[in-house]
TORTI-316694 format. One record per residue (C-alpha): x, y, z; residue in one letter; residue number from 1. Coordinates in nm, 4 decimals, always signed. Layout:
<atoms>
@c1: X | c2: Y | c3: Z | res: A | n: NUM
...
</atoms>
This chain:
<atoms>
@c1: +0.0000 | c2: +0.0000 | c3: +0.0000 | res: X | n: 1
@c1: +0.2643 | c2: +0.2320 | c3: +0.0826 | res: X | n: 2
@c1: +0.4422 | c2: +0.1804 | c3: -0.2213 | res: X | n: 3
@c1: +0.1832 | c2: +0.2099 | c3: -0.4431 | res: X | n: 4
@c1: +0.1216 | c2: +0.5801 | c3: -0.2452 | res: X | n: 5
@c1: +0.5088 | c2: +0.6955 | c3: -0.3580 | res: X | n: 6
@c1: +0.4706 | c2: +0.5836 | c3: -0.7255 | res: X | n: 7
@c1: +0.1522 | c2: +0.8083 | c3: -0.7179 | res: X | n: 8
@c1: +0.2950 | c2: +1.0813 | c3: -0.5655 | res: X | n: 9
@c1: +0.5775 | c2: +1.0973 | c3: -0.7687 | res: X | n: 10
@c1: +0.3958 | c2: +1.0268 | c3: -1.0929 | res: X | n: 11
@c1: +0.1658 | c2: +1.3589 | c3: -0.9922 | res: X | n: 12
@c1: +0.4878 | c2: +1.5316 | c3: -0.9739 | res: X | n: 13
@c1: +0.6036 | c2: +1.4483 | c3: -1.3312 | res: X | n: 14
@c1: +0.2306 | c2: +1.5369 | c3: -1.4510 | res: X | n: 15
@c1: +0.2340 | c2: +1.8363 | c3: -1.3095 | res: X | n: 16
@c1: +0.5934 | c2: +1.9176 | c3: -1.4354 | res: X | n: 17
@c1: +0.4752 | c2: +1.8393 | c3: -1.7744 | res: X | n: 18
@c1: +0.1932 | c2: +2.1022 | c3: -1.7339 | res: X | n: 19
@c1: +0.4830 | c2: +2.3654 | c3: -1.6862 | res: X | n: 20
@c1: +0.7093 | c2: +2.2725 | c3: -1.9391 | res: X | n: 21
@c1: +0.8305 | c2: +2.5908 | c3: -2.1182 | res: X | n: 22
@c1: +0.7661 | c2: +2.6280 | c3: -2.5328 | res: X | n: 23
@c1: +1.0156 | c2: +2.4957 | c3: -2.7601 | res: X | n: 24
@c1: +1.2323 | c2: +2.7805 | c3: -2.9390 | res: X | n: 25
@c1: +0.9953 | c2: +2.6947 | c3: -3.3057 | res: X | n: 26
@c1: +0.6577 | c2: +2.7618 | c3: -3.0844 | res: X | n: 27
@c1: +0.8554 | c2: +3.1041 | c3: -2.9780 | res: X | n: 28
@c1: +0.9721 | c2: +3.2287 | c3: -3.3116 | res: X | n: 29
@c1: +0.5996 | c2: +3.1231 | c3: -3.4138 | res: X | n: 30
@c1: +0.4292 | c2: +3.3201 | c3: -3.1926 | res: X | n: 31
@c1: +0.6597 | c2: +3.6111 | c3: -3.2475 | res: X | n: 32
@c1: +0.5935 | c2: +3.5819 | c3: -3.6302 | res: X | n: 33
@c1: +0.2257 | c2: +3.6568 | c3: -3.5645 | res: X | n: 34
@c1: +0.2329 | c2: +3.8882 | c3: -3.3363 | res: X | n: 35
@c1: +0.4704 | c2: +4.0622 | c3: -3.5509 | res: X | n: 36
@c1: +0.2401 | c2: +4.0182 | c3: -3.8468 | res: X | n: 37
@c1: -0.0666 | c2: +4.1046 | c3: -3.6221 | res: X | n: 38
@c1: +0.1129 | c2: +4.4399 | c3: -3.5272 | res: X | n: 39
@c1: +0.0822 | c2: +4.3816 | c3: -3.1728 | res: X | n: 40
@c1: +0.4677 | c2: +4.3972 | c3: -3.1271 | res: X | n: 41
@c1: +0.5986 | c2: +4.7961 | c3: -3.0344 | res: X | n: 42
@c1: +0.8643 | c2: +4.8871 | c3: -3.2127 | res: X | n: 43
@c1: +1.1895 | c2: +5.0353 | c3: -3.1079 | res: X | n: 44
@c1: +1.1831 | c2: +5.1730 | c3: -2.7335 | res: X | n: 45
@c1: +0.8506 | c2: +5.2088 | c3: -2.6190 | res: X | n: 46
@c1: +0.7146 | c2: +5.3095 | c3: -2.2928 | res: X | n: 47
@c1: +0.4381 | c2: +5.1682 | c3: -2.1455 | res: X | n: 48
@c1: +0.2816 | c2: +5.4873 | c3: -1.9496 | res: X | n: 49
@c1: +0.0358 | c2: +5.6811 | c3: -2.1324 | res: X | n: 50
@c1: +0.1144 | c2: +5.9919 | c3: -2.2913 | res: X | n: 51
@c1: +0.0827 | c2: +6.3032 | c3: -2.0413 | res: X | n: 52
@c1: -0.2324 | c2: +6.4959 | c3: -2.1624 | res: X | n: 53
@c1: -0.2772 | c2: +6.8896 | c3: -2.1345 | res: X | n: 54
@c1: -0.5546 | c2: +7.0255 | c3: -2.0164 | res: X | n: 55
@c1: -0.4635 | c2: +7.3418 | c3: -2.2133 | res: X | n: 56
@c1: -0.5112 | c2: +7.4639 | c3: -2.5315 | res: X | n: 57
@c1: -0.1766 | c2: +7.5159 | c3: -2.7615 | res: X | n: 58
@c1: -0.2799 | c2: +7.8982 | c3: -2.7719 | res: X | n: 59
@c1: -0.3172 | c2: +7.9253 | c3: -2.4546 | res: X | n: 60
@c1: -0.0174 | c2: +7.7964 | c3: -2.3354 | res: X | n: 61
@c1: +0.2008 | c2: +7.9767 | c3: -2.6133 | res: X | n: 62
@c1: +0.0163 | c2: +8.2874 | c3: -2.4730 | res: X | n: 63
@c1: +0.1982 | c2: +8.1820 | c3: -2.1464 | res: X | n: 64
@c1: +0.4906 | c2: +8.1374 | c3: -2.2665 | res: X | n: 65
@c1: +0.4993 | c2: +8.5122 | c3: -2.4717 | res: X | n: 66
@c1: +0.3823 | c2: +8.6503 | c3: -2.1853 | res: X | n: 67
@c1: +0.6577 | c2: +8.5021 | c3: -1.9498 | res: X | n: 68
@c1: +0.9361 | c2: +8.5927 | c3: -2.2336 | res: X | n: 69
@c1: +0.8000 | c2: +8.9343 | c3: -2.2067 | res: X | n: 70
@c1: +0.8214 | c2: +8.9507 | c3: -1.8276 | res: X | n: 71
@c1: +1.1887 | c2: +8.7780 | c3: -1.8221 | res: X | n: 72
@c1: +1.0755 | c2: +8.5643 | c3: -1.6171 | res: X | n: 73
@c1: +1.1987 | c2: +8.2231 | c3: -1.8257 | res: X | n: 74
@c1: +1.5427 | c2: +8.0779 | c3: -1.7745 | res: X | n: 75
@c1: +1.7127 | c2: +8.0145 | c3: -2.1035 | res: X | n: 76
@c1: +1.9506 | c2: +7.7469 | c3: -2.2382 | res: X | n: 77
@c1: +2.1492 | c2: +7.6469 | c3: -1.8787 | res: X | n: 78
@c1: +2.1411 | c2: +7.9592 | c3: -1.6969 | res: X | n: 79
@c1: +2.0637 | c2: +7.9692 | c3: -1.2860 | res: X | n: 80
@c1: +1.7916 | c2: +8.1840 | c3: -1.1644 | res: X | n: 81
@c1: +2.0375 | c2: +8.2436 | c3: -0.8756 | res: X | n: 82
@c1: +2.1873 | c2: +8.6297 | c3: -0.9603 | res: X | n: 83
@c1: +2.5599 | c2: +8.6213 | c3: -1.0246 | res: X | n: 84
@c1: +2.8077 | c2: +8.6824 | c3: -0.7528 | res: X | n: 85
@c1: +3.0155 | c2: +9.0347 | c3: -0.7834 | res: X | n: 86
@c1: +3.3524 | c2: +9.0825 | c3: -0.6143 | res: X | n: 87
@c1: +3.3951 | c2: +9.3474 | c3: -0.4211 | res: X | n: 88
@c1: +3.7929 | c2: +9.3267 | c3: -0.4939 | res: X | n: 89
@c1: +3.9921 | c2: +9.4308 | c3: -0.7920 | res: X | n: 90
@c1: +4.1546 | c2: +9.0945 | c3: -0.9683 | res: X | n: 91
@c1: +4.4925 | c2: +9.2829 | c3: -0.8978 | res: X | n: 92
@c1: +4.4052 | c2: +9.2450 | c3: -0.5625 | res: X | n: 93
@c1: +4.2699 | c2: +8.8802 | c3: -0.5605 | res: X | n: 94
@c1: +4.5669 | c2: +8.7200 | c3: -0.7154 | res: X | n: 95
@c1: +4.8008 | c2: +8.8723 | c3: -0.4435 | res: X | n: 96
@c1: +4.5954 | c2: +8.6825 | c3: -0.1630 | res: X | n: 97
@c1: +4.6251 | c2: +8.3979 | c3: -0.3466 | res: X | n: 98
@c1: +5.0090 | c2: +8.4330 | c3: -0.4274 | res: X | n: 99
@c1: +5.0329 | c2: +8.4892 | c3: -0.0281 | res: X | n: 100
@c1: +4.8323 | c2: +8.1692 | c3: +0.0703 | res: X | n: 101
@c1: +5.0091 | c2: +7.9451 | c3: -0.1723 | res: X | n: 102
@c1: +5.3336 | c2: +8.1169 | c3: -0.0155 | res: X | n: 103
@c1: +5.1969 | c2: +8.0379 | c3: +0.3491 | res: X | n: 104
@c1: +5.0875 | c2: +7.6838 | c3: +0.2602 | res: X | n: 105
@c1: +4.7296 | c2: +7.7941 | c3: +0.3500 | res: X | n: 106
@c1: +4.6328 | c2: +7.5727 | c3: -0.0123 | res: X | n: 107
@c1: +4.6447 | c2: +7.2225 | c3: +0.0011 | res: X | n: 108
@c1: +4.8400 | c2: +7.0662 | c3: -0.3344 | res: X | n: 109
@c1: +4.6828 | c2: +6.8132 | c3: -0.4580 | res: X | n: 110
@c1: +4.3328 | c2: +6.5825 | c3: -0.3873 | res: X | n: 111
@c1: +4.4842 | c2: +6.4829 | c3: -0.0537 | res: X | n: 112
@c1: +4.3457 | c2: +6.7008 | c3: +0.2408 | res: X | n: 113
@c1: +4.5421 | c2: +6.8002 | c3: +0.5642 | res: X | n: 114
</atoms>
């Protein structure tokens, strides 16, 4: 009785087994020819997430946008919106403190730090 218990048990095994086999490589390319034919395939790199939708108008936002450009309010090309630091120091002046440090040792050489 018991034996006849581990041959069924391990013949449910090979069933089951079978039932999850993977496709050969011809079923594959076979289903990958019709889909292909079917167009169902996305070409090239495609996202999956919908496409954002505006809830404006083209006019309206180009109106925006003119309207901004007039203000100077846009940023262009790389540019902060942080205004640029001015020295208060002629360069004359700069480049001797920096000729001192360097004399001093005050500037480390190097990536190494002290």
């Amino acid at each position: 009785m018991f034996k006849k218990i581990i041959i069924a048990a391990a013949l449910s095994q090979l069933l089951v087994v079978g039932a999850f086999a993977q496709a050969t490589r011809a079923e594959v390319k076979a289903e990958a020819a019709a889909a292909e034919k079917a167009g169902t395939l996305p070409k090239g790199d495609v996202s999956t997430a919908p496409a954002a939708k505006s809830t404006k108008a083209r006019a309206d936002v180009k109106a925006e946008a003119a309207a901004a450009e007039k203000a100077g309010t846009t940023v262009k090309g790389d540019a902060s919106t942080a205004p640029a630091a001015k020295s208060t120091k002629a360069r004359a002046d700069v480049k001797k403190e920096a000729a001192a440090a360097n004399k001093a040792g005050d500037i480390p050489k190097g990536e190494g730090t002290k």
